[in-house]
Wavefront OBJ file of the C-alpha trace (Angstrom):
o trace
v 66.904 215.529 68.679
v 66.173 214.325 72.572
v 62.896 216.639 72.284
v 62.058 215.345 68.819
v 62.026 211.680 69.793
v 60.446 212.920 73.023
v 57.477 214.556 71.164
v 57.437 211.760 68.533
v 57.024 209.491 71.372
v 54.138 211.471 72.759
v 52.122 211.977 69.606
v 52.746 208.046 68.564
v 50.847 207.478 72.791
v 48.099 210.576 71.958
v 47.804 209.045 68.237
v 47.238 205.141 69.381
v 45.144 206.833 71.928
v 42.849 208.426 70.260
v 42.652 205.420 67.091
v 41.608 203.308 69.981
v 38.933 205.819 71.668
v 37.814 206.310 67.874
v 37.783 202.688 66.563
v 35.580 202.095 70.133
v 32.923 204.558 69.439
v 32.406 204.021 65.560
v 31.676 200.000 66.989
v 29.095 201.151 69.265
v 27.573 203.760 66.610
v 27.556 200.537 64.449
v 26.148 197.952 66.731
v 23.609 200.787 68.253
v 22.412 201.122 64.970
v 21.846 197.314 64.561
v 20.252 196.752 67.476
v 17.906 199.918 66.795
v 17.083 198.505 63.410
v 16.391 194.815 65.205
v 14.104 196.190 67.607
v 12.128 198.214 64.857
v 12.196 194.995 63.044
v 10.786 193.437 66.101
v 8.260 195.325 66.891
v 6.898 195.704 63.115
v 6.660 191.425 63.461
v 5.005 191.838 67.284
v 2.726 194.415 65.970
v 1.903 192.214 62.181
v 1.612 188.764 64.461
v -1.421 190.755 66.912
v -2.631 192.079 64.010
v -3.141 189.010 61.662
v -2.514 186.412 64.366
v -5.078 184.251 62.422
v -1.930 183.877 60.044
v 0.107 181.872 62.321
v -2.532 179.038 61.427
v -2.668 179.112 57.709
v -0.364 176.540 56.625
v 2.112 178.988 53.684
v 1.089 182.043 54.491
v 3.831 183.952 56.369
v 3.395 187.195 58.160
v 7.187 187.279 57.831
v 8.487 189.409 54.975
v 12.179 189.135 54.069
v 14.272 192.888 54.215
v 17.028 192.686 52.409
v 19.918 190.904 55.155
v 17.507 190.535 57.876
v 15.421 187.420 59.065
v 13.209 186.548 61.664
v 11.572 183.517 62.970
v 8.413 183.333 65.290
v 8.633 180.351 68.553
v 6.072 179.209 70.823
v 6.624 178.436 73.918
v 7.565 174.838 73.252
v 10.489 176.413 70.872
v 8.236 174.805 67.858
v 8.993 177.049 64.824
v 5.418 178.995 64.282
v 6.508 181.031 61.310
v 10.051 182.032 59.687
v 11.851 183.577 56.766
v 12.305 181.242 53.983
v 15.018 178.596 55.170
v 14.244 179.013 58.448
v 11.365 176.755 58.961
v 12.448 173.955 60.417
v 15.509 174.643 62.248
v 14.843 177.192 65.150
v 17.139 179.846 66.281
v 17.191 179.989 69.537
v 18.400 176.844 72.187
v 16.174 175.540 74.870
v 18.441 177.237 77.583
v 17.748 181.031 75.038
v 14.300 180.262 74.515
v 13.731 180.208 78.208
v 15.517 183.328 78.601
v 13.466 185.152 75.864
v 10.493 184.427 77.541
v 11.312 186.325 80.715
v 12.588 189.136 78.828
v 14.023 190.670 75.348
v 17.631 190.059 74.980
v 20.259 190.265 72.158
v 22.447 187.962 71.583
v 25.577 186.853 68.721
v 25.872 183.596 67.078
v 26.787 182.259 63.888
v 24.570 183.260 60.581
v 22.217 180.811 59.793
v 22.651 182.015 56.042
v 26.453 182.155 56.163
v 27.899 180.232 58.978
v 31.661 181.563 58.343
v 29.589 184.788 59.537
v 28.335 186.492 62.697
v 24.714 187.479 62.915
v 23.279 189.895 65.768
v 19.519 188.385 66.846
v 17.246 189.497 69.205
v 14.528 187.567 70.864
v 11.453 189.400 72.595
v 8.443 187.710 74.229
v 5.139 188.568 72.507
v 1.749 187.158 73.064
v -1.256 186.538 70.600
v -4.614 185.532 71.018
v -3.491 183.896 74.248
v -0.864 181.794 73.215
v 3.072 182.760 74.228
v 5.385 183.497 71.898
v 8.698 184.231 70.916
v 9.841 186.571 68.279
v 13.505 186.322 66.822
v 14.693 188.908 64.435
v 17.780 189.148 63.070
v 20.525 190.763 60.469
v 24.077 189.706 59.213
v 26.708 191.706 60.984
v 29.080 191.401 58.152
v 28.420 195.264 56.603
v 28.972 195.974 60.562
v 33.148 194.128 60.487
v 34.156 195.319 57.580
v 32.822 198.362 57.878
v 35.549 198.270 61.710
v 37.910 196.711 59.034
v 37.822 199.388 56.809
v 38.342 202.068 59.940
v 41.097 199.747 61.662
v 43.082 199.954 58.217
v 42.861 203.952 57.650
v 43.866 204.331 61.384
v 46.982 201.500 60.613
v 48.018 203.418 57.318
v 46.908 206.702 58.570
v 48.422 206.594 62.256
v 51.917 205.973 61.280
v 51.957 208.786 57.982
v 50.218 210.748 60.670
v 52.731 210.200 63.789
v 55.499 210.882 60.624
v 54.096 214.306 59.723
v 53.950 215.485 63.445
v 57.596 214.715 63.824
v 58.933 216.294 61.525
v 56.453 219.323 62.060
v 58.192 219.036 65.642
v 61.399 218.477 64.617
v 60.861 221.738 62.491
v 59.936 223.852 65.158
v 62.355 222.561 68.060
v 64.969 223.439 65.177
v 63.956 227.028 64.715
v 62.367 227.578 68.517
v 66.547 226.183 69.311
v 68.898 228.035 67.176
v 68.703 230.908 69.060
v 69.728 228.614 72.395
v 72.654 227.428 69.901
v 73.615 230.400 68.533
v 74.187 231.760 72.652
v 76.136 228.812 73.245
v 78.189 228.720 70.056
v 79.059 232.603 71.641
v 79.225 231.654 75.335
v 82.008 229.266 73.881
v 84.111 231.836 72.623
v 83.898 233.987 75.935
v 87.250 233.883 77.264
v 89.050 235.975 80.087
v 90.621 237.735 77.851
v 87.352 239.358 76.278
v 84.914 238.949 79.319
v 82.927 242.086 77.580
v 81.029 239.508 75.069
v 78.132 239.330 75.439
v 75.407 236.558 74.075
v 73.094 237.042 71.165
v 69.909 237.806 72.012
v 66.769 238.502 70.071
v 63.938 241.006 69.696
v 61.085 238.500 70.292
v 59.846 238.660 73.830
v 59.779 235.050 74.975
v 61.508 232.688 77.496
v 64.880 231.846 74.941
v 65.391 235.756 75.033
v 64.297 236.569 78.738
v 66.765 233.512 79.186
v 69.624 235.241 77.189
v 68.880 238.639 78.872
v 69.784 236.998 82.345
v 72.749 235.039 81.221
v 74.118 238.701 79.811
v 73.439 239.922 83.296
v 75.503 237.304 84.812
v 78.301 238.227 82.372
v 77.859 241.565 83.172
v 78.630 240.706 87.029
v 81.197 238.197 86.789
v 83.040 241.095 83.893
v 82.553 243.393 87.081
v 83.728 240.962 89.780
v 87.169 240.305 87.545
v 87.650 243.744 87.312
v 87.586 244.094 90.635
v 89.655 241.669 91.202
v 91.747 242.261 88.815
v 92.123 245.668 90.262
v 92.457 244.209 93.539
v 95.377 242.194 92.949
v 97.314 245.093 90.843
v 96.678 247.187 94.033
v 97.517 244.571 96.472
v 100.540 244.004 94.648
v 101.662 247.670 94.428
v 100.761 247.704 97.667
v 103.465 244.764 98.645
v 106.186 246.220 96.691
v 106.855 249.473 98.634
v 107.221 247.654 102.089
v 109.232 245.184 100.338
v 111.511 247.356 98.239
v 112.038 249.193 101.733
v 112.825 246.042 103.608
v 114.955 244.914 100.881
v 117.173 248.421 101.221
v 117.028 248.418 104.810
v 118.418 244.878 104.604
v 121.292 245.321 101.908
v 122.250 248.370 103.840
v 123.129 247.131 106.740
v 124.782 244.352 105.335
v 127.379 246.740 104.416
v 130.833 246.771 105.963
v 131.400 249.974 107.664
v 128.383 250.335 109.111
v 127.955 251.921 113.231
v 126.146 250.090 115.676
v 123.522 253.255 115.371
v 122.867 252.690 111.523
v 122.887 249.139 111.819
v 120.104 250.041 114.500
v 118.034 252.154 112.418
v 118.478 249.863 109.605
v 116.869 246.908 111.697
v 113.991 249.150 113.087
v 112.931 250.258 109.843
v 113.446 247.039 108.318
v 110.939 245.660 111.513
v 108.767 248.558 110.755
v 107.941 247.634 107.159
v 107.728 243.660 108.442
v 104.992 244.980 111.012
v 103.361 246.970 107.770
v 103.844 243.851 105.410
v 101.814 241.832 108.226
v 99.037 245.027 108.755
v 98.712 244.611 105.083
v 98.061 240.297 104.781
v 95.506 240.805 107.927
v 93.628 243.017 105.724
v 93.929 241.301 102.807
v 92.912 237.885 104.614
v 89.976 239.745 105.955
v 88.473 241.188 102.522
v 89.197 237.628 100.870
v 86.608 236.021 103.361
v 84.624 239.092 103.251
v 84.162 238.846 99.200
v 83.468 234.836 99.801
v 80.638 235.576 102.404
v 82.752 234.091 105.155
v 84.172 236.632 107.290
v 83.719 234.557 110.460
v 81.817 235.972 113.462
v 81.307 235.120 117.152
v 78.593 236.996 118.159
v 78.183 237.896 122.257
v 76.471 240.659 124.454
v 78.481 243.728 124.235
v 78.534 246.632 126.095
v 79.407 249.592 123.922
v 81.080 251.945 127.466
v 83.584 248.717 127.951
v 84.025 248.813 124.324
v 84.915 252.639 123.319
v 86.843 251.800 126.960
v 89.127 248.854 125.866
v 89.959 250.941 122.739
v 91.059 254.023 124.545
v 93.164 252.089 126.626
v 94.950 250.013 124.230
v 96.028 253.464 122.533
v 96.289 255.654 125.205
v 100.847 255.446 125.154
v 100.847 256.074 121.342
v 98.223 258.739 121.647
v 99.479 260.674 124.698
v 103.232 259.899 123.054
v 102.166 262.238 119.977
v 101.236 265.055 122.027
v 97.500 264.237 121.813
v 94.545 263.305 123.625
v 91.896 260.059 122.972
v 88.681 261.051 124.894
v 85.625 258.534 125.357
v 82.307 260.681 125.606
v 79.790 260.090 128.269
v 76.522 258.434 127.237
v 74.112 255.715 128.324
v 75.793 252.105 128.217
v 74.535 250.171 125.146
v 74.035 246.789 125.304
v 74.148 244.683 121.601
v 74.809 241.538 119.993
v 78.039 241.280 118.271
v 81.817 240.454 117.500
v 83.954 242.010 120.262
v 87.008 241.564 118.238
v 85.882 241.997 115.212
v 84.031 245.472 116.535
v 87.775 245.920 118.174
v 89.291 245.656 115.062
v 87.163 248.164 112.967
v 87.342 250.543 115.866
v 91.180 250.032 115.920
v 91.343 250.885 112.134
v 89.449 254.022 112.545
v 91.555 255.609 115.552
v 94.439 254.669 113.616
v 93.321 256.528 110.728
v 92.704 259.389 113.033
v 96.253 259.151 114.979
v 97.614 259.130 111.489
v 96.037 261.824 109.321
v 93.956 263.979 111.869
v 94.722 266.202 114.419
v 93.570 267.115 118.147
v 92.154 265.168 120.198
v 90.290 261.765 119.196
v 87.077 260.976 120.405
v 85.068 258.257 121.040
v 81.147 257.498 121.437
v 77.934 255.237 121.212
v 74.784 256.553 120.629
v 70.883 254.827 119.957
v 68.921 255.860 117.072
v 66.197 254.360 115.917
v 67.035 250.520 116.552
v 70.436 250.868 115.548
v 74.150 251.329 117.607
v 75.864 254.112 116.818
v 79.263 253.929 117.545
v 81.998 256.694 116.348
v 85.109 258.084 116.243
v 85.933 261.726 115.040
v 89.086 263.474 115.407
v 89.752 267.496 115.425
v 91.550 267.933 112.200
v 91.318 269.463 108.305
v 88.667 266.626 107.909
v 88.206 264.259 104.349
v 88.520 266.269 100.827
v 84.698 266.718 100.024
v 85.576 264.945 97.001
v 86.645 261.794 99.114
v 83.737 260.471 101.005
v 81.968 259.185 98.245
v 85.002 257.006 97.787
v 86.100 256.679 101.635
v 85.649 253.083 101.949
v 87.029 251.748 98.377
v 89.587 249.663 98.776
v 93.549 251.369 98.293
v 91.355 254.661 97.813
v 93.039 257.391 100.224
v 92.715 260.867 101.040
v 96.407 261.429 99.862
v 96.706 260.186 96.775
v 100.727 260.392 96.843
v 101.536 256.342 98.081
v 103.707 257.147 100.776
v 104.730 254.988 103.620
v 101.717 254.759 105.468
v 98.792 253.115 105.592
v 97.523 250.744 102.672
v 93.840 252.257 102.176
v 91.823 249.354 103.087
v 91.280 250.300 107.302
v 87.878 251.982 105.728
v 87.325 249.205 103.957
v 87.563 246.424 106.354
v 85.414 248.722 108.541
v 82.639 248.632 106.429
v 83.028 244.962 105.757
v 82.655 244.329 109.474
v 79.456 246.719 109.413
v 77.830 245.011 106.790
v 78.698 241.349 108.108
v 76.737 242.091 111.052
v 73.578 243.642 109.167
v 74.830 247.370 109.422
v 76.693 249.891 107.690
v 79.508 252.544 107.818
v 79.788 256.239 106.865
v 81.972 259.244 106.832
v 81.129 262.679 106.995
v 82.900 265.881 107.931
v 81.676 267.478 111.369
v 80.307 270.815 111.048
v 82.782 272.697 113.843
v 85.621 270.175 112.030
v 87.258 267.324 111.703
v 86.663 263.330 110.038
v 83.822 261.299 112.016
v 83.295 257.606 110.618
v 80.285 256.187 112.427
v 79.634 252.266 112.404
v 75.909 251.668 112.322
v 74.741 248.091 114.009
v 71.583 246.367 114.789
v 71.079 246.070 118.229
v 70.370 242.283 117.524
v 73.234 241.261 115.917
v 73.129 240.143 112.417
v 69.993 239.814 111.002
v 68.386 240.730 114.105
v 66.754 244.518 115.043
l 1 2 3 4 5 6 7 8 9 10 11 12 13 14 15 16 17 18 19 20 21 22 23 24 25 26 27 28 29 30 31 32 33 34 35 36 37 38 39 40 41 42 43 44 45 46 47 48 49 50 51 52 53 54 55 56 57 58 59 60 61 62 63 64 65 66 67 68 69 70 71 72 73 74 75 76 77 78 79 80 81 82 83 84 85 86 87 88 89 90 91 92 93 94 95 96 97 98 99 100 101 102 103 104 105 106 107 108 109 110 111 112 113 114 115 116 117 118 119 120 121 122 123 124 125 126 127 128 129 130 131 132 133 134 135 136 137 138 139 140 141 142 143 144 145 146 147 148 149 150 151 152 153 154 155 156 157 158 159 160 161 162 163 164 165 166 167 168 169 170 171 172 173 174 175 176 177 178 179 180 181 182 183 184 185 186 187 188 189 190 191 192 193 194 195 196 197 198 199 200 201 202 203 204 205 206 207 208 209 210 211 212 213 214 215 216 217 218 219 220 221 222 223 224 225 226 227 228 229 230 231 232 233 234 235 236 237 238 239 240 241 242 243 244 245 246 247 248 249 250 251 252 253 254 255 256 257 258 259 260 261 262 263 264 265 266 267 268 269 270 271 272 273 274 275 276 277 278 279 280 281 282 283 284 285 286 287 288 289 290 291 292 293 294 295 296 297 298 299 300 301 302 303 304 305 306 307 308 309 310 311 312 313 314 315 316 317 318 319 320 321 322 323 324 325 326 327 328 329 330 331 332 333 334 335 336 337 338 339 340 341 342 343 344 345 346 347 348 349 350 351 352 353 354 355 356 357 358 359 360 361 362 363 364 365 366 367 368 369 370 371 372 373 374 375 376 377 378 379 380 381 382 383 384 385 386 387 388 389 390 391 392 393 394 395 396 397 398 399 400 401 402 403 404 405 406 407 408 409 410 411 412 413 414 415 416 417 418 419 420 421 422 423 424 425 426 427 428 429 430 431 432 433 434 435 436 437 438 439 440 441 442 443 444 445 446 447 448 449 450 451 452 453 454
């Protein structure tokens, strides 16, 4: 309706518009023509007054002849009437103040009609001169065909506009109707999409046109935000599962010792597993806090210069106990120091994830290194074990996607994951492979920049 009365209001403007633009030119057609028929009839009495000027002295014989509306009337320079159309002998046209003008030059003019005073008449006075004597020559012609011929015009456009304006409307209204019932029809359906059936989709047509480019993009969006609750639907049913093995544990752990009987040695264990599973329920919120703000674009970072030796360094210390304590070794390979823009702790805590990985499902020794290849920082860890199942890397860094699939106490398959995340906040990426001589390497790829930097 708002675009009806929105093109109704346009045509009524483009309608008055062009009435007025009309009604303005047929006026000039009309009084061009007039004055084009005065001056013919001016120049016809110039022309008859040179010819038989010995006319203007023989008392009733008039070089005037009457045509049809039209009149004229011959001055001299005293504004004495020389010669006139019948009833216009004695009373001359023209005032001393016009007569004055028409003597310096021809001019047209309005006034009443000498025939019909109620009426306008168009005159026009031009100078003539005849065997020496000055003269004036008025013509003129009733203007009455001229207004109603406007009045006729001014009524069509009156009756004509409005039935006009009507018609356009509801031509309009017509075609905003059918151009909007597809746009009605999508939101009559987009009202019925729920959560519960977020695999709707909108109508959309065959025609190729804006309403159906329009409804093509909305059924993208649908498509995305159906994949975005699946994943988090999925996320959540994982996260949960996740939750309730540490918590069923802790939750046994705590009921057991709780039972009489029990040695200081079980009561002991009991408390060190039940601290074990807290220290896994916490592992587990970390990463969980960490892909929330990752999915909301937020995962904060505090970019700095750092040096990837002090790096691969820091690491190596901070597990060198556990490492050497399970009979292995955590080597950091030689290499020119690399300098880059980045999060320290947040680099920290992906390269934390990955040794862990490799302390808990590899074997040998774990190594460390940083490497430059074109533009980017290379820095990986690779241990000396079976390696990933070829069938896993394409799925290393889903989330709750392990190499295992048994869900065993361990970790909660999201260490890839948040690895990548950090990658990707910074403008880089993250990949596993299998080494050739053996073993799981996960490199972390990095703009030397920072993010969005190269």
């Amino acid at each position: 309706m708002k675009v009806t009365l929105a093109f109704s209001g346009v045509m009524a403007v483009v309608l008055a518009l062009v009435g007025i633009v009309l009604y303005l030119q047929f006026r000039a057609h009309l009084d061009d023509t007039l004055n084009q028929g005065l001056r013919s009839r001016a120049g016809d009495v110039s022309a008859l007054i040179q010819r038989n000027g010995s006319a203007l002295d023989a008392p009733g014989r008039s070089v005037l002849v009457e045509r049809g509306e039209s009149f004229a009337q011959i001055l001299d320079a005293g504004g004495a009437v020389v010669d006139a159309s019948p009833r216009l002998e004695h009373e001359p046209l023209l005032t001393p103040a016009l007569l004055r003008r028409a003597l310096r030059g021809t001019f047209i003019f309005t006034r009443p009609n000498p025939f019909e005073v109620a009426e306008p008449a168009r005159l026009l006075a031009t100078p003539v001169t005849a065997r020496g004597r000055r003269l004036v020559v008025v013509v003129g012609a009733g203007a009455d065909d001229r207004n109603s011929q406007l009045a006729s015009l001014a009524l069509l456009l009156v009756i004509s506009g409005p039935i006009a304006l009507l018609l356009a409307s509801l031509a309009g209204y017509g075609v905003a109707s059918a151009a909007l019932r597809p746009v009605e029809a999508m939101r009559r359906k987009a009202d019925e999409i729920t959560e519960e059936d977020p695999g709707a989709r909108l109508p959309v047509g065959t025609a190729d046109d804006e309403i159906t480019r329009l409804g093509t993009t909305l059924n993208g969006m649908l498509a995305r935000l159906e994949r975005a609750l699946d994943r988090e639907r999925a996320f959540v049913a994982d996260a949960s599962h996740e939750l309730r093995t540490p918590l069923a544990i802790l939750k046994t752990e705590i009921e057991l010792a709780l039972r009489s009987g029990r040695t200081v040695e079980e009561l002991r264990e009991a408390l060190e597993s039940a601290a074990e599973e807290t220290d896994r329920l916490n592992e587990l919120a970390q990463a969980l806090l960490v892909i929330a703000r990752a999915d909301r674009g937020k995962l904060p970072l505090a970019p700095g210069d750092v040096d990837s030796a002090e790096l691969l360094h820091g690491v190596s210390v901070r597990f060198g106990a556990r490492v050497r304590a399970s009979g292995r070794a955590i080597v950091v390979e030689d290499g020119p120091a690399t300098h880059l823009t980045a999060d320290p702790r947040r680099l920290e805590q992906a390269l934390d994830n990955l040794v862990e990985n490799a302390l808990r499902h590899g074997t040998g020794a774990i190594h460390l290194g940083a490497a430059v290849h074109d533009g980017m920082v290379e820095l990986h860890v690779r241990d000396e074990g079976p390696g990933f199942p070829p069938e896993f890397i394409a799925q290393a860094f889903e989330r709750f996607t392990r190499a295992d699939p048994a869900r065993g106490r361990g970790g909660s398959g999201l260490g890839l994951s948040i690895v990548q995340m950090i990658a990707r906040a910074h403008g880089g990426d993250a990949r596993a492979a299998n080494d050739s001589g053996g073993g799981a390497r996960v490199t972390i790829e990095l703009p030397v920049g920072g993010p969005g930097g190269g």
